[in-house]
C-alpha positions in Angstrom: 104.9 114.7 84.0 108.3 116.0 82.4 110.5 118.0 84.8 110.8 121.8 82.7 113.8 123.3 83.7 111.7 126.8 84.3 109.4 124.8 86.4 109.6 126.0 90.1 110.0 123.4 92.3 107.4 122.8 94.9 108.0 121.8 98.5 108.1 117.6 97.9 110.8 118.6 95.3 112.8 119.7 98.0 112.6 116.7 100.6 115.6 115.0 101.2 116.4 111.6 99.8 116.3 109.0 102.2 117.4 106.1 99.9 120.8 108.4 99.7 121.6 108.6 103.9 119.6 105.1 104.4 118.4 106.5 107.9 114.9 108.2 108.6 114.3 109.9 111.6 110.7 110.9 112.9 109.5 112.9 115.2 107.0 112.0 117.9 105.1 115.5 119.6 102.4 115.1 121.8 101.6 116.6 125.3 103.2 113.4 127.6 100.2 113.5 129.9 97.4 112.3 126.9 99.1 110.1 124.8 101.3 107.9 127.3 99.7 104.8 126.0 99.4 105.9 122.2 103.4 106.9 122.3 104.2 103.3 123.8 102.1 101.5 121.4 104.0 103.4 118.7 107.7 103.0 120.7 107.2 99.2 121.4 105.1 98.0 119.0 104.9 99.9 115.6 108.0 101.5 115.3 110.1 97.7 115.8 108.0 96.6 113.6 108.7 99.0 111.0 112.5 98.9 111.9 112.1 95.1 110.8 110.8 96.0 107.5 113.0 99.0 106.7 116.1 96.4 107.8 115.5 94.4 104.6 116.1 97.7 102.9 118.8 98.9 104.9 117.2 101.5 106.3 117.5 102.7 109.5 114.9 104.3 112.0 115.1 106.5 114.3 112.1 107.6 116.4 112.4 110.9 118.6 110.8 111.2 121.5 111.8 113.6 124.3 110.0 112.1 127.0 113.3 110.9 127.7 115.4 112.8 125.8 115.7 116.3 128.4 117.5 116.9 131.2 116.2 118.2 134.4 118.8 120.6 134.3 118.0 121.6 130.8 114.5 122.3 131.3 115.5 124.2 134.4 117.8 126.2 132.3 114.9 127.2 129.7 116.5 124.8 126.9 113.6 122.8 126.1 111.9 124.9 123.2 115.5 125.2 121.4 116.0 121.5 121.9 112.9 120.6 120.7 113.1 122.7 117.2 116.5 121.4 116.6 114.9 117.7 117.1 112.0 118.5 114.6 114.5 119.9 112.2 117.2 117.1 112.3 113.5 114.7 111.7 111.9 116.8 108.8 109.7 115.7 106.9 109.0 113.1 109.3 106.8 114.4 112.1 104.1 112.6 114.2 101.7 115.1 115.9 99.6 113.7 118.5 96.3 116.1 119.4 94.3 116.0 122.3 92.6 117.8 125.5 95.7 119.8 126.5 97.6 122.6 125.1 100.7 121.7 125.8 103.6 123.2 128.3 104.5 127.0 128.1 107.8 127.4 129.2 107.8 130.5 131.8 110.7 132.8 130.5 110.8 132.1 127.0 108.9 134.1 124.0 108.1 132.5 120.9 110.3 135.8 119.4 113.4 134.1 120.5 112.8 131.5 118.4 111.7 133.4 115.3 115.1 133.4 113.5 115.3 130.0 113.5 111.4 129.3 112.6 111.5 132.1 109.8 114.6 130.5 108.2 113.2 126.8 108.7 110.0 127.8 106.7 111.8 130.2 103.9 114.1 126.8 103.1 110.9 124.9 103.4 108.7 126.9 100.6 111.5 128.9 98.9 114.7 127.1 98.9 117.9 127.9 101.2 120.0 131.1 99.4 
């Protein structure tokens, strides 16, 4: 398929190119209590041996995974949610979600409206396109 120049572009259009910053990070989410075994399998075992693979490209990966990535002190001062979207955004496209029996953690004094800037203008550059 030709690329018309009146064509919108769709969202893969937009997805950065990792052959041009030769590092890909991804983002691992689950609750910790259910996966603890699936995210070790994944840190020890699946993500080296992808690393050894992308070497011979010379591509570098990154996995995220908070579990050991917050502070007591940040979570104490309410920064987890705001640390966690910048992770997922600093990761995009790549992003492992892990579902299970729990809903996750609600942080006690924080509303997902504090967040909304950030979430509306993360999903307008998404589908539309930064302006």
């Amino acid at each position: 398929m030709g690329n018309d120049e009146g064509a919108s572009a769709g969202p893969r259009d937009r997805l950065p190119d990792v052959r041009a910053n030769r590092s890909v990070r991804v983002f691992l989410s689950s609750t910790f209590r259910d996966f603890g075994e699936e995210r070790d399998l994944l840190i020890k075992q699946v993500f080296p041996a992808l690393r050894r693979r992308l070497k011979d490209r010379f591509v570098e990966l990154v996995d995220v995974d908070l579990r050991w990535g917050i502070t007591a002190e940040q979570a104490e001062r309410g920064e987890v949610l705001g640390i966690c979207l910048a992770e997922i955004e600093r990761s995009r496209p790549f992003f492992i979600g892990l579902l299970g029996e729990r809903y996750g953690w609600v942080p006690p004094k924080v509303r997902a409206s504090d967040h909304r800037e950030r979430l509306d203008r993360s999903i307008v550059n998404t589908w539309i396109g930064p302006s």
